[in-house]
N, C-alpha and C positions, 0 to 999 in steps of 0.2 A: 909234250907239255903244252898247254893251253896258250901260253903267251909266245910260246915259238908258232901255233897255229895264226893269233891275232897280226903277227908281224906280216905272216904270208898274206893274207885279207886284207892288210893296209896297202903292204906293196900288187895290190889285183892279183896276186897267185890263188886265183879261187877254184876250189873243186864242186864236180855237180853233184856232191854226195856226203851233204856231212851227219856223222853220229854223236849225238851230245848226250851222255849219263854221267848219272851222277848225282847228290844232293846239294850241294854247292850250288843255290838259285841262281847268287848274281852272276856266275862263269856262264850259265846257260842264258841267264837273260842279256847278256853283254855279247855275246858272243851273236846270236838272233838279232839283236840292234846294230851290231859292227857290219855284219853281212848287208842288210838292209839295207843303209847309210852307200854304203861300197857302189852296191849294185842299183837299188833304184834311184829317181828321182823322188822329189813328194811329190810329184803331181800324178806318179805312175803307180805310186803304194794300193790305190784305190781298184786298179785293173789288175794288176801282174804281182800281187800277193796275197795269199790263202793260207789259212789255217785250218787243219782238220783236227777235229780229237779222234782217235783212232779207238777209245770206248764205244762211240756212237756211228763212227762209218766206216765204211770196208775200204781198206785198203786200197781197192780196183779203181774206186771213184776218184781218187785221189793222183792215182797213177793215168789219167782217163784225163784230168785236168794238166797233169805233167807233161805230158804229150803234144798237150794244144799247145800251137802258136802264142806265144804274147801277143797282145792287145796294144798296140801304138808306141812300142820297146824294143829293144833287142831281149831282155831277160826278164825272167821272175821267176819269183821264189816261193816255195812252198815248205809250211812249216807242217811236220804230222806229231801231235803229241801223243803223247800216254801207248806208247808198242806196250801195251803188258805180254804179249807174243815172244818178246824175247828174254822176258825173267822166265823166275821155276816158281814166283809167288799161284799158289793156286787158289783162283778168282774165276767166278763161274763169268765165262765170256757172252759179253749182251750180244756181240756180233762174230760171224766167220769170216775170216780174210783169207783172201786165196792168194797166199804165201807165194807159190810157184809161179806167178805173176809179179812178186815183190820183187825176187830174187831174177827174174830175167829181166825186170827193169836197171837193178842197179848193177846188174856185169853191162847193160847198152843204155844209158842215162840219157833223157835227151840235152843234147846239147848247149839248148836255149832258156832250161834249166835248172835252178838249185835247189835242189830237196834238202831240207832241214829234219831230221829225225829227232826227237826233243824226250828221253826217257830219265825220267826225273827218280833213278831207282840205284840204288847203292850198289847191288850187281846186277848182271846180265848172264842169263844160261848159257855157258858157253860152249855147252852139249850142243845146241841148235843151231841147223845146219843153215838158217838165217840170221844167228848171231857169227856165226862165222865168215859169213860173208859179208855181212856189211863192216866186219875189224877188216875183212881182207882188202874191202876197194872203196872205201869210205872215207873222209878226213874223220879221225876221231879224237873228240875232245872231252876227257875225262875229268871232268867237274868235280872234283874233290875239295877240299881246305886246301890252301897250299902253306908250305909249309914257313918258318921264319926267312930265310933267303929268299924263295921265291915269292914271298906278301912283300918284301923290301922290294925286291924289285918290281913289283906291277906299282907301288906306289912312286918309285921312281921315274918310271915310265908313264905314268897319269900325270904327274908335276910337267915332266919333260913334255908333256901334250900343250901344255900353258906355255910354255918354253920358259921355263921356274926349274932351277936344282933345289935338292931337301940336302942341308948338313946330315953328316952319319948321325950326330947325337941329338937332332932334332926328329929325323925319322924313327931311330929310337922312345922317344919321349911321345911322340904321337900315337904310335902301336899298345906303349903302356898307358896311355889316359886314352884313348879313345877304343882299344879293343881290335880283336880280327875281324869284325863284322864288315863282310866289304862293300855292304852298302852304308854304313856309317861313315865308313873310311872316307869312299867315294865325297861324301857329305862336306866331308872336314876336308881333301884334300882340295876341291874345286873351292871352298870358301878361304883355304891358307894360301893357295895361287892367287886369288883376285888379292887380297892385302898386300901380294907379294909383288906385286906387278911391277914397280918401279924400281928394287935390289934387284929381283928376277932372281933373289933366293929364299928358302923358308928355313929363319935361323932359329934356334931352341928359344928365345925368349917369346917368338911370333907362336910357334906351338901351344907355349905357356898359357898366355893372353889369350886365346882364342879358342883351342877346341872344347867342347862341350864334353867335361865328364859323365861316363856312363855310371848309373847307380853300381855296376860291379867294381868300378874303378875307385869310388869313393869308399866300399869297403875296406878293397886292399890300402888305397892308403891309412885308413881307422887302424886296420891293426897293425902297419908302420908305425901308427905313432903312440899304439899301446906298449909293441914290443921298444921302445924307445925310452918306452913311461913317463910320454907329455899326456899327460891325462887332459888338461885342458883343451888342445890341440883336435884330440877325438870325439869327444863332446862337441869340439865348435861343429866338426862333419856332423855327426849324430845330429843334433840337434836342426842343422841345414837340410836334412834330410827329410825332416820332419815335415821342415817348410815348404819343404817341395811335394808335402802330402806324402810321401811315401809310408807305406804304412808298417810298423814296427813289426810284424808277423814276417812279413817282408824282410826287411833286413836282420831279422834273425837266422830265419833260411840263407840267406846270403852269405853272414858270416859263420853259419855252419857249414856251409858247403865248401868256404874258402879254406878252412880250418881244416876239414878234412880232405881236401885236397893236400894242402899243407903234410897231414899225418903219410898219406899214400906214399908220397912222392919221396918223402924220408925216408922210409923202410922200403921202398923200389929201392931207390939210390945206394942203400945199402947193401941188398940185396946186388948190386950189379950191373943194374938198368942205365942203359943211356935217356939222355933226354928225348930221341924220338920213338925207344920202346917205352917207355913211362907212358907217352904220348899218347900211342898206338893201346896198350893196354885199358889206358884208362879214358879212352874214347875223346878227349880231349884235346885242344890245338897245344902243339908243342911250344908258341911263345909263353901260354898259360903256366906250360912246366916248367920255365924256364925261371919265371917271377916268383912261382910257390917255392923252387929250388933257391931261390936266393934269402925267403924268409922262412924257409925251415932249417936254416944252418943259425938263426938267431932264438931255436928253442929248443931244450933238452927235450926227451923223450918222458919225463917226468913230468913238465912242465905242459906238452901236447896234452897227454893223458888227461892232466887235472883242467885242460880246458874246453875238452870235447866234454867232459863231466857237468862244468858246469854249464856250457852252453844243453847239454839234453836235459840238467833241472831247470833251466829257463825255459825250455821249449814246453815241458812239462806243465811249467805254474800258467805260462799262457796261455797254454790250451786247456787249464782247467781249475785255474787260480779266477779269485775277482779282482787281484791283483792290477793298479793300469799297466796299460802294455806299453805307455813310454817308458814310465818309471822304469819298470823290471828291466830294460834294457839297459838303461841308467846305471842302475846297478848292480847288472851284471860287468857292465865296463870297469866300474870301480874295482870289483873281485878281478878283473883280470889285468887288471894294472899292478896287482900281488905277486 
């Protein structure tokens, strides 16, 4: 797990060979910054670290540099991005790497140092008898979403960086208004520490007051307060939403997309599905299914039906009505407060 590698890298348990894949940016880009910080100085970043794209250069050169002494250090580090070498995506290759050289560098690493492998690809061909070797002697950190437990806990551990604890029902309330994005998090969690400085805790009303809702969040609360039938309530969002320019096309897609997540999740659940197959099925972070699961137990199956209905004839008159596109939203909220 990602965050059991980070703990190793804080405590200097560093390996000369790590593999980072995956789609999850901020794990690889966090993970590249941790190393760095660890291992050089700033005055040493300039000498004894490298970046190669592995589209544009061969492999050898790379390994050529890894070899060499550091330059006024004990260590550095070399990051190689983009191995398309080790997927099965077929991409005509601008360059040949002489593989047989990769692979007897990383069973005898040099000592002085850190190769960084950085493949930013959702799998890895694990026919290839160079993806097998670098899972075999490699730290490897698999850059995924993580899931509801382990996103509490890297936020936990980000406060505890501040020396800040998060309440459980505030850490909750930040996940739901600000989202799984873990560069957003990052965002809100280092601005809820500095306010927090003086309690050295982050309590639900400090969440409240401060994080920055994401337009997906301002959705989901809209159709909170339709399925409630404050009609006023959603309108006051609508209309804020405006103000922030957002543009009605926009949050039509938005609340279509919520809505049918909504319908998914219902007819999973019925079907069977826990909330990390729902997750998995429907390519989705599972805290998302978790929120849809709580407001698809507040509508019938009748009720869903007639409101994917009406959200596809609004979507229809705006894309070919001269109808305005605030109003029509307008008044589609009205129909759905019915």
């Amino acid at each position: 797990m990602v965050l059991d590698i980070w703990k190793k890298i804080k405590k200097g348990d560093i390996a000369p060979v790590y593999l980072l894949y995956g789609t999850e940016a901020f794990l690889i880009n966090e993970t590249k910054q941790l190393l760095l910080s660890q291992l050089l100085h700033e005055d040493e970043k300039d000498f004894n670290h490298t970046a190669y794209d592995l589209e544009e250069t061969p492999i050898e050169v790379a390994i050529e540099d890894a070899e060499t002494f550091p330059f006024l250090g004990e260590k550095k580090v070399i990051f190689l991005h983009n191995p398309q070498f080790l997927t099965s995506e077929k991409t005509k290759e601008k360059i040949d790497h002489n593989l047989t050289r990769f692979e007897a560098y990383i069973k005898e690493p040099a000592p002085y140092t850190v190769m960084v492998i950085s493949a930013p690809y959702d799998k890895l061909d694990e026919r290839k008898k160079i993806t097998k070797e670098l899972k075999r002697t490699a730290a490897v950190v698999e850059a995924k979403k993580l899931n509801e437990n382990e996103l509490k806990s890297w936020v936990k551990e980000r406060a505890k960086g501040y020396g800040i604890e998060i309440e459980p029902g505030a850490l909750e309330r930040l996940l739901t208004l600000a989202g799984t994005n873990m560069f957003m998090l990052t965002s809100e969690i280092d601005k809820l520490a500095l306010y927090a400085q003086d309690e050295k805790i982050i309590q639900t009303h400090l969440v409240e007051k401060l994080v920055s809702r994401t337009i997906e969040q301002n959705i989901f609360t809209l159709i909170e307060k339709v399925v409630a039938r404050r009609l006023d309530e959603a309108l006051r969002i609508y209309f804020d939403l405006l103000k922030q320019n957002e543009e009605p096309i926009k949050i039509l897609a938005l609340l279509s997309g919520q809505f049918r997540l909504i319908y998914q999740v219902k007819e999973l659940s019925r079907r069977g599905y826990g909330q990390q197959q729902i997750a998995g099925y429907l390519k989705t972070h599972p805290f998302r299914v978790k929120l849809a699961l709580g407001q698809a137990d507040k509508f019938t199956d009748e009720e869903l039906t007639n409101l994917m209905n009406l959200l596809a004839e609004a979507d229809y008159q705006m894309k070919t009505g001269g109808m305005n596109k605030s109003l029509l939203i307008e008044m589609l909220l009205f129909r759905m407060k019915k």
